[in-house]
HTML snippet that shows the backbone in 3Dmol.js (N, CA, C, O; Angstrom):
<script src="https://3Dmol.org/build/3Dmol-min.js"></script>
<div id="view" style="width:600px;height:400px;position:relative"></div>
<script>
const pdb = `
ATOM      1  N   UNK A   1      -3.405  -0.888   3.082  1.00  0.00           N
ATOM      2  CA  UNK A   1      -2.367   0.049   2.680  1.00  0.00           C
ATOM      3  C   UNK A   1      -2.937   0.947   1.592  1.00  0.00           C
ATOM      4  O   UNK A   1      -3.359   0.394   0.577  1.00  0.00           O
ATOM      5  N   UNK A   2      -2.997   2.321   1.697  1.00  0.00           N
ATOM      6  CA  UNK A   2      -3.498   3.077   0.934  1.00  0.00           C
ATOM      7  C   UNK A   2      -2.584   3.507  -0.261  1.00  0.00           C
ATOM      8  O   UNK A   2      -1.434   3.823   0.045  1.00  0.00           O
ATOM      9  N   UNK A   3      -2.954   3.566  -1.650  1.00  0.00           N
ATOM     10  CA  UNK A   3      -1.853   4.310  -2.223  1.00  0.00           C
ATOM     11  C   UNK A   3      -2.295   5.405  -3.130  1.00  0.00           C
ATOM     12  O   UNK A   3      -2.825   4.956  -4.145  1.00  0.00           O
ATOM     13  N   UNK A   4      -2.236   6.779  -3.073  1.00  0.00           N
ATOM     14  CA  UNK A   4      -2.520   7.687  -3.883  1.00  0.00           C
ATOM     15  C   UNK A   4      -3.079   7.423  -5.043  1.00  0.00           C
ATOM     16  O   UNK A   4      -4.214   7.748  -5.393  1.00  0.00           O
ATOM     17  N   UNK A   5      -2.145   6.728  -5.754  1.00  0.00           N
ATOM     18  CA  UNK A   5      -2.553   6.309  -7.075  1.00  0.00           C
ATOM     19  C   UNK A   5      -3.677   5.637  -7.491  1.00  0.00           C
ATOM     20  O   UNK A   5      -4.419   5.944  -8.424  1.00  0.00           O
ATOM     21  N   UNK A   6      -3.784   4.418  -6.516  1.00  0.00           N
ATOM     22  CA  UNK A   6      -5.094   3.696  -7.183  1.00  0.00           C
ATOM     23  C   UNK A   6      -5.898   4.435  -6.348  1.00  0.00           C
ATOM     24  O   UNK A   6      -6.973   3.852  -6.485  1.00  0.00           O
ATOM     25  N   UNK A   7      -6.072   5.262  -5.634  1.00  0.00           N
ATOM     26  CA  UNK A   7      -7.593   6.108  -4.940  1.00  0.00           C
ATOM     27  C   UNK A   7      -7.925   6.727  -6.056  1.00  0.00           C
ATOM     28  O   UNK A   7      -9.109   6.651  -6.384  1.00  0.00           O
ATOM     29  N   UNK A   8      -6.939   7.533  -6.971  1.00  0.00           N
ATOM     30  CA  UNK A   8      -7.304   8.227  -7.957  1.00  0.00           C
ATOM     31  C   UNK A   8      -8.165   7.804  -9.288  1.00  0.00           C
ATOM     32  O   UNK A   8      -8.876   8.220 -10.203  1.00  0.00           O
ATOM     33  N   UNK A   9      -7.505   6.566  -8.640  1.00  0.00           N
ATOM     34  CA  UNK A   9      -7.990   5.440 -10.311  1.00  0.00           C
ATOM     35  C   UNK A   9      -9.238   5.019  -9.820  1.00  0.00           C
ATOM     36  O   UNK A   9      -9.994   4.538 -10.664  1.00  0.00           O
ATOM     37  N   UNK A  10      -9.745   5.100  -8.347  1.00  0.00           N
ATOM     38  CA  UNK A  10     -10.939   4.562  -8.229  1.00  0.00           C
ATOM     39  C   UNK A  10     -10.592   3.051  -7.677  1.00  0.00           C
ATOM     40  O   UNK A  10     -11.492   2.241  -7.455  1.00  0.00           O
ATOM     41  N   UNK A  11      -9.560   2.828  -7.529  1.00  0.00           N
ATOM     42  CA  UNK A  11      -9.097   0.826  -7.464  1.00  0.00           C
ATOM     43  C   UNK A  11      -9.482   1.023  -5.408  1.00  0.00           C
ATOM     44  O   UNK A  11      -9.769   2.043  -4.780  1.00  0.00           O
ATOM     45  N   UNK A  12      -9.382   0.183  -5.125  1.00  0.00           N
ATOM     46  CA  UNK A  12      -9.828  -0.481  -4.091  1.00  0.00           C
ATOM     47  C   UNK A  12      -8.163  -0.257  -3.061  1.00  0.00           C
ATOM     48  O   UNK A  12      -7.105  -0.047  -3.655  1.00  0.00           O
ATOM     49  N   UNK A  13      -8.201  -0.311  -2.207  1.00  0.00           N
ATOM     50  CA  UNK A  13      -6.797  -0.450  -1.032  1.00  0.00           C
ATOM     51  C   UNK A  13      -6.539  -1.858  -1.095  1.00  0.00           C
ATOM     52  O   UNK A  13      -7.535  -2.582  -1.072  1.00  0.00           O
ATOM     53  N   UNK A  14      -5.394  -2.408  -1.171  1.00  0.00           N
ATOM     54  CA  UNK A  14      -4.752  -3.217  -1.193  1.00  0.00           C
ATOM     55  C   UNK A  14      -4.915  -3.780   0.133  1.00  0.00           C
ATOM     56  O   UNK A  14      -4.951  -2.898   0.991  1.00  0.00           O
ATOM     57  N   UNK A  15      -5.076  -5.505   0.791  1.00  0.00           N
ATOM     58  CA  UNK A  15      -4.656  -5.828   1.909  1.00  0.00           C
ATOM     59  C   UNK A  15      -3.198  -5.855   2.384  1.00  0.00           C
ATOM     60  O   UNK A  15      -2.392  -5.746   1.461  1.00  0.00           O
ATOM     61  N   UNK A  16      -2.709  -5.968   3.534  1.00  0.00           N
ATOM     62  CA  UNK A  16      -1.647  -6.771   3.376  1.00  0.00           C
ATOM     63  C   UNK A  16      -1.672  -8.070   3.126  1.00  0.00           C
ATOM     64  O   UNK A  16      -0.633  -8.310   2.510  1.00  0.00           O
ATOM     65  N   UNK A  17      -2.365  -9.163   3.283  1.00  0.00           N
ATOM     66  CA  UNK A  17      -2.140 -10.258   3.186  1.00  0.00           C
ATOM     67  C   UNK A  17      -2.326 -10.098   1.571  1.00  0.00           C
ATOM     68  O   UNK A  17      -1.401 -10.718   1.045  1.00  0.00           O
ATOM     69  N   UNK A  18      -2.910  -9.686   0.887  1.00  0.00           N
ATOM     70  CA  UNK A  18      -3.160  -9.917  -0.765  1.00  0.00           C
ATOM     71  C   UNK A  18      -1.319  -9.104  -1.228  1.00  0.00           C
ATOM     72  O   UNK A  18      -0.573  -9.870  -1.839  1.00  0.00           O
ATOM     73  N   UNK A  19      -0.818  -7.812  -0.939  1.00  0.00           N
ATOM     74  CA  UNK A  19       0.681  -7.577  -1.024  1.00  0.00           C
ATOM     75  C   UNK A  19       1.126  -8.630  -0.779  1.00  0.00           C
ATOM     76  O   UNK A  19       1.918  -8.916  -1.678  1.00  0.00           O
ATOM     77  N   UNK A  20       1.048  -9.648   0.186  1.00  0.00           N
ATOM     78  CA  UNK A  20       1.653 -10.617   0.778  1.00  0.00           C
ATOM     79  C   UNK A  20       2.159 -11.190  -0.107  1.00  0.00           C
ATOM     80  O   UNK A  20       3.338 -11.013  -0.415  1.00  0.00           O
ATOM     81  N   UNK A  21       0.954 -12.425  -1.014  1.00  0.00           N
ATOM     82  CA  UNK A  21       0.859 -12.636  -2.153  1.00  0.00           C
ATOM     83  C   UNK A  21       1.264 -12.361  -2.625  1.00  0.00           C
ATOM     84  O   UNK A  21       2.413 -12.794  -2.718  1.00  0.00           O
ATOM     85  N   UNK A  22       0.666 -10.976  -3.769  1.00  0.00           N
ATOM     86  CA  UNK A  22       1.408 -10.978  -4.634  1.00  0.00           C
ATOM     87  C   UNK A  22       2.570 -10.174  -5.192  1.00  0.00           C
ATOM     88  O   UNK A  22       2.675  -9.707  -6.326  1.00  0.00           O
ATOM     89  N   UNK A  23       3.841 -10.068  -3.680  1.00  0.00           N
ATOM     90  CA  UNK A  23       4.826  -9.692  -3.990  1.00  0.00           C
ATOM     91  C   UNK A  23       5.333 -11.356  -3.405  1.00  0.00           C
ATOM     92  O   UNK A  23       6.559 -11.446  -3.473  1.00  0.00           O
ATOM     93  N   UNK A  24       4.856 -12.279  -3.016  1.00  0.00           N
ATOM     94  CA  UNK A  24       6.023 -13.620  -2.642  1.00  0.00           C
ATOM     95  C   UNK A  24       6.443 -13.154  -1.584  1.00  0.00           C
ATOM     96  O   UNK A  24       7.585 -12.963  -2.001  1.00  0.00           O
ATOM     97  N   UNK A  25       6.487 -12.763  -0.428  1.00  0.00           N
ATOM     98  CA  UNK A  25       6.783 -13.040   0.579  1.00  0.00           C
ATOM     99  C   UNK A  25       5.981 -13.055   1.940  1.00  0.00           C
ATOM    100  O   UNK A  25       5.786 -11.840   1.940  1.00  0.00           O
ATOM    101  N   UNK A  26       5.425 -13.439   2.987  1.00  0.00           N
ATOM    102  CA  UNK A  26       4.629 -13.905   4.341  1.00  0.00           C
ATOM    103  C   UNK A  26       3.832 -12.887   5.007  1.00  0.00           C
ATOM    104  O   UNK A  26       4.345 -11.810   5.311  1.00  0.00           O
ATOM    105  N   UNK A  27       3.096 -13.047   5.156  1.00  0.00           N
ATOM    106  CA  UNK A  27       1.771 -12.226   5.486  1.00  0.00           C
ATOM    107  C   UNK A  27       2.852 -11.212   6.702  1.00  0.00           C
ATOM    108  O   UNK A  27       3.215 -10.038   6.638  1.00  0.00           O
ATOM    109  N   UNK A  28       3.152 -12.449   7.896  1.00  0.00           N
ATOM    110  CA  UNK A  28       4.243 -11.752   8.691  1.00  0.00           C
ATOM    111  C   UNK A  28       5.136 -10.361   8.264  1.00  0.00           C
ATOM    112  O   UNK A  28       5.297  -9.327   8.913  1.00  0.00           O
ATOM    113  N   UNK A  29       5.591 -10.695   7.077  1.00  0.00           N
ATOM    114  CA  UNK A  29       6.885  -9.809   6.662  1.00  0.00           C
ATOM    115  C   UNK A  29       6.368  -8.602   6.419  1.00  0.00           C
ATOM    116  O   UNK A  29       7.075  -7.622   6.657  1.00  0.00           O
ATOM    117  N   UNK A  30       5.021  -8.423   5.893  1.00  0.00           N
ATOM    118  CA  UNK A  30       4.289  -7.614   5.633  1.00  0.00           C
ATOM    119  C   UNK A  30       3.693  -6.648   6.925  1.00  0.00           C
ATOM    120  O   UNK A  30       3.425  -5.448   6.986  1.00  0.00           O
ATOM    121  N   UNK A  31       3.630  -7.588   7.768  1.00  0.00           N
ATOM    122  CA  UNK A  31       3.432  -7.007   9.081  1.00  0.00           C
ATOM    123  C   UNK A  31       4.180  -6.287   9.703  1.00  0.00           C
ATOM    124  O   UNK A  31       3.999  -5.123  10.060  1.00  0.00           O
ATOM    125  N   UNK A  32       5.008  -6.921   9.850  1.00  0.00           N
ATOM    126  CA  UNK A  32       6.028  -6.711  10.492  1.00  0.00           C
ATOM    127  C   UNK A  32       6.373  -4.742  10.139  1.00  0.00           C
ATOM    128  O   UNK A  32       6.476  -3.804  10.929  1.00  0.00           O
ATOM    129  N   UNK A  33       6.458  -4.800   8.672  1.00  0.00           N
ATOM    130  CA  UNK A  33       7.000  -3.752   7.911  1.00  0.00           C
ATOM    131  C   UNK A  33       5.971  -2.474   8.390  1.00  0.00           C
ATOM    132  O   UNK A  33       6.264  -1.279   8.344  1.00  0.00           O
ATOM    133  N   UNK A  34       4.706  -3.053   8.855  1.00  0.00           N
ATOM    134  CA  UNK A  34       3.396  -1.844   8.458  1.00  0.00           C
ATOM    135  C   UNK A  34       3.476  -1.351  10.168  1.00  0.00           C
ATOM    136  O   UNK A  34       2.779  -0.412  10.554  1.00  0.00           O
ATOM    137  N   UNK A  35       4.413  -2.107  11.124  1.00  0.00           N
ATOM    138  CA  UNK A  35       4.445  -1.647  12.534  1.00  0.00           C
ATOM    139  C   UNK A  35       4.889  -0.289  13.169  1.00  0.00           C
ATOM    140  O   UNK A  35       5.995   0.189  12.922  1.00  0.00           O
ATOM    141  N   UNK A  36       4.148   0.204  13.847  1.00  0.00           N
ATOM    142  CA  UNK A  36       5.630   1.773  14.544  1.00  0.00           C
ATOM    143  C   UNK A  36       6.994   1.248  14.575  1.00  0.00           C
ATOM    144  O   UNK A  36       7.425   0.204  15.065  1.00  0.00           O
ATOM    145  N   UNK A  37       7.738   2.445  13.780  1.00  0.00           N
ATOM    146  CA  UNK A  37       8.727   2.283  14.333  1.00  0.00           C
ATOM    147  C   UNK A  37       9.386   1.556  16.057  1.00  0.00           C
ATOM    148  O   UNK A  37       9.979   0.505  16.304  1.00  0.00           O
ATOM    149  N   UNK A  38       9.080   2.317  16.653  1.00  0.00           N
ATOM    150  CA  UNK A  38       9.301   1.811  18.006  1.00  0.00           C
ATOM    151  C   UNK A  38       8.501   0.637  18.451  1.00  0.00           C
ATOM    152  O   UNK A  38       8.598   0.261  19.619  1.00  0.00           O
ATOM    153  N   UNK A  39       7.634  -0.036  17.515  1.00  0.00           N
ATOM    154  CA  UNK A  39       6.983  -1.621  18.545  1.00  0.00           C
ATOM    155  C   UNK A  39       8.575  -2.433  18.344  1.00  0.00           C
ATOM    156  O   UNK A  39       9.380  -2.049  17.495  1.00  0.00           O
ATOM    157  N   UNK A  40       8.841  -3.591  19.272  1.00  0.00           N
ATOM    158  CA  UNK A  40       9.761  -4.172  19.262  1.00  0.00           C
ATOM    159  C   UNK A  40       9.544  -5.271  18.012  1.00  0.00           C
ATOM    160  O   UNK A  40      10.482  -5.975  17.637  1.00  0.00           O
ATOM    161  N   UNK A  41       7.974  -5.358  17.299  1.00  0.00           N
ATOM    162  CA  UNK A  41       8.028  -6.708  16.568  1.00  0.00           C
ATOM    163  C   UNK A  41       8.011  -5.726  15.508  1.00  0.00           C
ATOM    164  O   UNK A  41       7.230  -6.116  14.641  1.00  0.00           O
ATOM    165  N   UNK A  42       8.551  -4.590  15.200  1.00  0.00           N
ATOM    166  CA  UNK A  42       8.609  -3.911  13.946  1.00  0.00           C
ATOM    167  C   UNK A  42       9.407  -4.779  12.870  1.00  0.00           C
ATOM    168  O   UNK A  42       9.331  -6.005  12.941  1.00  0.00           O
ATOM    169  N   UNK A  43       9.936  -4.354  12.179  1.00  0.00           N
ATOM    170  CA  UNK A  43      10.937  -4.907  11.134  1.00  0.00           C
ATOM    171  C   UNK A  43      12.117  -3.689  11.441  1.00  0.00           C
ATOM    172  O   UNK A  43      11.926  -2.498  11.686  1.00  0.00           O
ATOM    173  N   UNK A  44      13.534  -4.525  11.320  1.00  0.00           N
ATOM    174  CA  UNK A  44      14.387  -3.507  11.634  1.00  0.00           C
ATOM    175  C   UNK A  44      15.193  -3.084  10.208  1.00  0.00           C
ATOM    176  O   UNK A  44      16.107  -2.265  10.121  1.00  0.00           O
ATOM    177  N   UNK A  45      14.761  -3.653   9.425  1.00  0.00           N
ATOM    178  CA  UNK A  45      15.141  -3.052   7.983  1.00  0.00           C
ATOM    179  C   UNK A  45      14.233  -3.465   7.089  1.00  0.00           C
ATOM    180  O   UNK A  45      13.244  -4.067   7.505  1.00  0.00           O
ATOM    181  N   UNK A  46      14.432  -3.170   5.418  1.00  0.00           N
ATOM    182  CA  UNK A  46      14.288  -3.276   4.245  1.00  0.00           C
ATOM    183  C   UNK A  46      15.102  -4.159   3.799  1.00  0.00           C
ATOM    184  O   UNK A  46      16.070  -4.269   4.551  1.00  0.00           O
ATOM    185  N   UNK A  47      15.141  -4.868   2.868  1.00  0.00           N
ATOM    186  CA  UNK A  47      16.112  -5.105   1.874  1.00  0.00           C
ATOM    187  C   UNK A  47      15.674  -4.170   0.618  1.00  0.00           C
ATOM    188  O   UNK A  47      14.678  -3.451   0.536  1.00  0.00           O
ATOM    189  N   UNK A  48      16.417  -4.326  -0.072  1.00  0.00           N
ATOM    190  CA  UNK A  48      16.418  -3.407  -1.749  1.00  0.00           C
ATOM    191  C   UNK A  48      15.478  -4.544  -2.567  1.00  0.00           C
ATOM    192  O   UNK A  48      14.635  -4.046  -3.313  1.00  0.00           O
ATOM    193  N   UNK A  49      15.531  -6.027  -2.512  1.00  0.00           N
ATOM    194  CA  UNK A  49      15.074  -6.848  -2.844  1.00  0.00           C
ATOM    195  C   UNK A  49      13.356  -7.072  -3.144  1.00  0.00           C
ATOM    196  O   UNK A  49      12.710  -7.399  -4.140  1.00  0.00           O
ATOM    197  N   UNK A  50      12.937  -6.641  -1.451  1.00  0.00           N
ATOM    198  CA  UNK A  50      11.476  -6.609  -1.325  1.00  0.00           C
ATOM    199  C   UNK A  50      11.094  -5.010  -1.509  1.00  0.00           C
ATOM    200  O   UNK A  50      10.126  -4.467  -2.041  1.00  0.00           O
ATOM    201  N   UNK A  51      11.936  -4.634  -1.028  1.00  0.00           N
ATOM    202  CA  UNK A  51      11.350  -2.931  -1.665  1.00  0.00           C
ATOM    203  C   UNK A  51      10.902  -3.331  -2.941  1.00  0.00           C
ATOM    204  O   UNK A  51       9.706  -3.243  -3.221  1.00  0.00           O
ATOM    205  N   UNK A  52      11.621  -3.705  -3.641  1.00  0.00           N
ATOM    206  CA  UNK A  52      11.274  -3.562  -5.500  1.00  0.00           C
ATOM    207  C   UNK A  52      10.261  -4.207  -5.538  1.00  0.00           C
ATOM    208  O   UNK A  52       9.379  -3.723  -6.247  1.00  0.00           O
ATOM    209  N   UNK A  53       9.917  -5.633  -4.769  1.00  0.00           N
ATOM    210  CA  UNK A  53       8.829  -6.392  -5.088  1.00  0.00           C
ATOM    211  C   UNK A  53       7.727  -5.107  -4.514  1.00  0.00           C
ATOM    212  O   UNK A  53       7.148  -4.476  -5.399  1.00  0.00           O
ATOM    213  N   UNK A  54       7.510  -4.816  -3.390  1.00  0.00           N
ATOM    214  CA  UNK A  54       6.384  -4.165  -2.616  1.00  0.00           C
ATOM    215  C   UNK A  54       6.273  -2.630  -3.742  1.00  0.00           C
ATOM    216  O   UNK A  54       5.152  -2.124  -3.687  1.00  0.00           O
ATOM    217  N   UNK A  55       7.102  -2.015  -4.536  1.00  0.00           N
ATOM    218  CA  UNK A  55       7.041  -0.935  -5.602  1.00  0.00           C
ATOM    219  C   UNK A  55       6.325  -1.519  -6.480  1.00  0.00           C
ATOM    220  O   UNK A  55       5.199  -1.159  -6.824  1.00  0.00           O
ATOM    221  N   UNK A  56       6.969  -2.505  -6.916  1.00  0.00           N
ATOM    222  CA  UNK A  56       6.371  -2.836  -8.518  1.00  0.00           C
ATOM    223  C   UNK A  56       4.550  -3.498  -7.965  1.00  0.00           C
ATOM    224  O   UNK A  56       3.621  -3.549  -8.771  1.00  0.00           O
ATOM    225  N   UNK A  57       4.441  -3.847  -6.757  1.00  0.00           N
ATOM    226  CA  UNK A  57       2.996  -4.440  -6.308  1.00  0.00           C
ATOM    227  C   UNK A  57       1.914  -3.247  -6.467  1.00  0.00           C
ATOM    228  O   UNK A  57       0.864  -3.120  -7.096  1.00  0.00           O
ATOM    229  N   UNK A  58       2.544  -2.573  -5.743  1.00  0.00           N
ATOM    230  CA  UNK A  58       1.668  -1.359  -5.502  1.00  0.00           C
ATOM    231  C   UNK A  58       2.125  -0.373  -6.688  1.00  0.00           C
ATOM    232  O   UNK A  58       1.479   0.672  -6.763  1.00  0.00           O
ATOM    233  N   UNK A  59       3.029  -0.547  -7.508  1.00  0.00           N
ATOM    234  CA  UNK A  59       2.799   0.707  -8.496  1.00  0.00           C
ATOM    235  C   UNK A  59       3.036   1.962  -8.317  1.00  0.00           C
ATOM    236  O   UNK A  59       2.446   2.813  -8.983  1.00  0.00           O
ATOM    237  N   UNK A  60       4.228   2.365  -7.090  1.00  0.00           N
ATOM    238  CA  UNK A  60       3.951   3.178  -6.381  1.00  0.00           C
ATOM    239  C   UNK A  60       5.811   3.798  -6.633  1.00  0.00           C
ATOM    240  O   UNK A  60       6.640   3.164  -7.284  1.00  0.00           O
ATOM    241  N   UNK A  61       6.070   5.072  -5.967  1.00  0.00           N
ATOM    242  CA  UNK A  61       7.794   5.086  -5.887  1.00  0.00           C
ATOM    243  C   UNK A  61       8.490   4.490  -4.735  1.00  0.00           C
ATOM    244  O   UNK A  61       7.806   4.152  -3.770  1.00  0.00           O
ATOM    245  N   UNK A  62       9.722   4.325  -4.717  1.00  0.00           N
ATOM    246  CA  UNK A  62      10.257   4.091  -3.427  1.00  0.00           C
ATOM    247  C   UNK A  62       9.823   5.105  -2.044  1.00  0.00           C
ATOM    248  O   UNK A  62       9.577   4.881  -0.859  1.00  0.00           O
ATOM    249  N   UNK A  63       9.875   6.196  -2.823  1.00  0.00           N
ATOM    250  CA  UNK A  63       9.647   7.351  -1.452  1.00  0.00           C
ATOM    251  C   UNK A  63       8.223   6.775  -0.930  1.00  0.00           C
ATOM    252  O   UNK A  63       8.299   6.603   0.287  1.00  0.00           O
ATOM    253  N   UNK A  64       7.117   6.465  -1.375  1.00  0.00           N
ATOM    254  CA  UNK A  64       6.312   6.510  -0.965  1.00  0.00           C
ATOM    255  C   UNK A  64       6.332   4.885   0.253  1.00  0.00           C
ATOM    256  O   UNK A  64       5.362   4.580   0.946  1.00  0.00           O
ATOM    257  N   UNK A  65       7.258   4.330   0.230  1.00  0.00           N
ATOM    258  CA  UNK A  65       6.988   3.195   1.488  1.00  0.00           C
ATOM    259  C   UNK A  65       8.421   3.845   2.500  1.00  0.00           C
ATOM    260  O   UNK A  65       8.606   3.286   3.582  1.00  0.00           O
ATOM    261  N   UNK A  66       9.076   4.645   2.219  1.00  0.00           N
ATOM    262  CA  UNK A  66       9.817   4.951   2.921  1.00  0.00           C
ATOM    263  C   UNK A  66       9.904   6.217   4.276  1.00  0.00           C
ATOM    264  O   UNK A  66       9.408   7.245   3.815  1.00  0.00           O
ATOM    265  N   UNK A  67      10.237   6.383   5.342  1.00  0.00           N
ATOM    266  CA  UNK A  67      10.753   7.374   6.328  1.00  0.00           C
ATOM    267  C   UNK A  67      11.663   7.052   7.220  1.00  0.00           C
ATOM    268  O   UNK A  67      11.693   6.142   8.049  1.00  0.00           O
ATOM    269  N   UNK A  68      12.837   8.393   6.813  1.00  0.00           N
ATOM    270  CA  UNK A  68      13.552   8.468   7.666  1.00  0.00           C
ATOM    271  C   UNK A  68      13.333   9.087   9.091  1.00  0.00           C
ATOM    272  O   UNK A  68      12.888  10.233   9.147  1.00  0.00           O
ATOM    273  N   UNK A  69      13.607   8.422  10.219  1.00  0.00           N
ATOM    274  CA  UNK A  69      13.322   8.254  11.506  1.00  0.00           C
ATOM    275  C   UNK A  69      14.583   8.300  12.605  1.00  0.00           C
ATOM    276  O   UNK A  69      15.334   7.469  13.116  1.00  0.00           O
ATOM    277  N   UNK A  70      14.386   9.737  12.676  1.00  0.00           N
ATOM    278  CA  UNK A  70      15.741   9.463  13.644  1.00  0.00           C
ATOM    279  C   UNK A  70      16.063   9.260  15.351  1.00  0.00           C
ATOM    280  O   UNK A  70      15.531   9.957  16.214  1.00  0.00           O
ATOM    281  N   UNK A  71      17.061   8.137  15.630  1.00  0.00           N
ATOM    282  CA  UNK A  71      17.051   7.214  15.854  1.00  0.00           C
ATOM    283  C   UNK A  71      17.168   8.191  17.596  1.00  0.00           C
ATOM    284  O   UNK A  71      16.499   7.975  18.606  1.00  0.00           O
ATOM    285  N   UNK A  72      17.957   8.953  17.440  1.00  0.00           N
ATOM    286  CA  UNK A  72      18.284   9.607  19.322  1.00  0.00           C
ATOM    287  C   UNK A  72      16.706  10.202  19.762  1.00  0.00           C
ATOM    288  O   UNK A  72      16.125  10.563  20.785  1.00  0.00           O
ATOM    289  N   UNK A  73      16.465  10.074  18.496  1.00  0.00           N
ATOM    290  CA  UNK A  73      14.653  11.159  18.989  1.00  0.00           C
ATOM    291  C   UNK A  73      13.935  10.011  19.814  1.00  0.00           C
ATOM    292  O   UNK A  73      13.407  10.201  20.910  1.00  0.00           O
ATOM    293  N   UNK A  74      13.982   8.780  19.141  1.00  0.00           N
ATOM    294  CA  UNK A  74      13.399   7.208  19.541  1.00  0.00           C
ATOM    295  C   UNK A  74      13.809   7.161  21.074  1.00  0.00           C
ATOM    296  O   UNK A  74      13.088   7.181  22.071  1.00  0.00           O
ATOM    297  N   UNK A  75      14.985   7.104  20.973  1.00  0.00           N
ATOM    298  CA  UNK A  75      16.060   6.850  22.187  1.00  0.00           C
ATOM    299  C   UNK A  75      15.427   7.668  23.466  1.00  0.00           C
ATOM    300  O   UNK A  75      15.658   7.312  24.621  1.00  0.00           O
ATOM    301  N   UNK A  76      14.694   8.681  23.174  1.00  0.00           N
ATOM    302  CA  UNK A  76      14.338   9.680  23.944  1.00  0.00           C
ATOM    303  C   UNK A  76      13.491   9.430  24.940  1.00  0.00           C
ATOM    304  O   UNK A  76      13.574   9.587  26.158  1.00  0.00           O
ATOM    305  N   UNK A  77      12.025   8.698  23.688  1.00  0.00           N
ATOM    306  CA  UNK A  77      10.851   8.202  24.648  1.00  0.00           C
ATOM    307  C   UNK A  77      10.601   7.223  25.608  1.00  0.00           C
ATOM    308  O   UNK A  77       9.501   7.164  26.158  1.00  0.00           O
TER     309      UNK A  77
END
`;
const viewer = $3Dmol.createViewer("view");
viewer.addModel(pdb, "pdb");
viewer.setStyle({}, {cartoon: {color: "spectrum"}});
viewer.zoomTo();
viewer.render();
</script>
């Protein structure tokens, strides 16, 4: 997972399995989250909960793990 910030700083890309860590929750969940929209093993939400953990991990804003994706466009393909 790339994040603007630490490229700038020179820091290294984060794994997911190391986010995994060290936000506390399953390598899976992490997966899950980093999928296309449209794979069926995507994640079908967020909580507000792990957002904050996966922000405060990466150091990063909310906008930056977020897109809105709309849903009839999906429906389409």
């Amino acid at each position: 997972m790339s994040n603007p910030r630490r490229a700038e700083a020179g820091e290294k890309p984060i794994t997911m399995n190391s986010l995994a860590v060290a936000a506390g929750v399953s390598a899976t969940t992490i997966t899950r989250l980093a999928r296309p929209v449209d794979d069926q093993k995507a994640a079908s939400a967020l909580s507000l909960d792990l957002a904050s953990k996966i922000v405060m991990v990466l150091d990063c804003g909310i906008e930056d793990l977020l897109e809105v994706v709309d849903e009839k466009l999906l429906n389409r393909q």
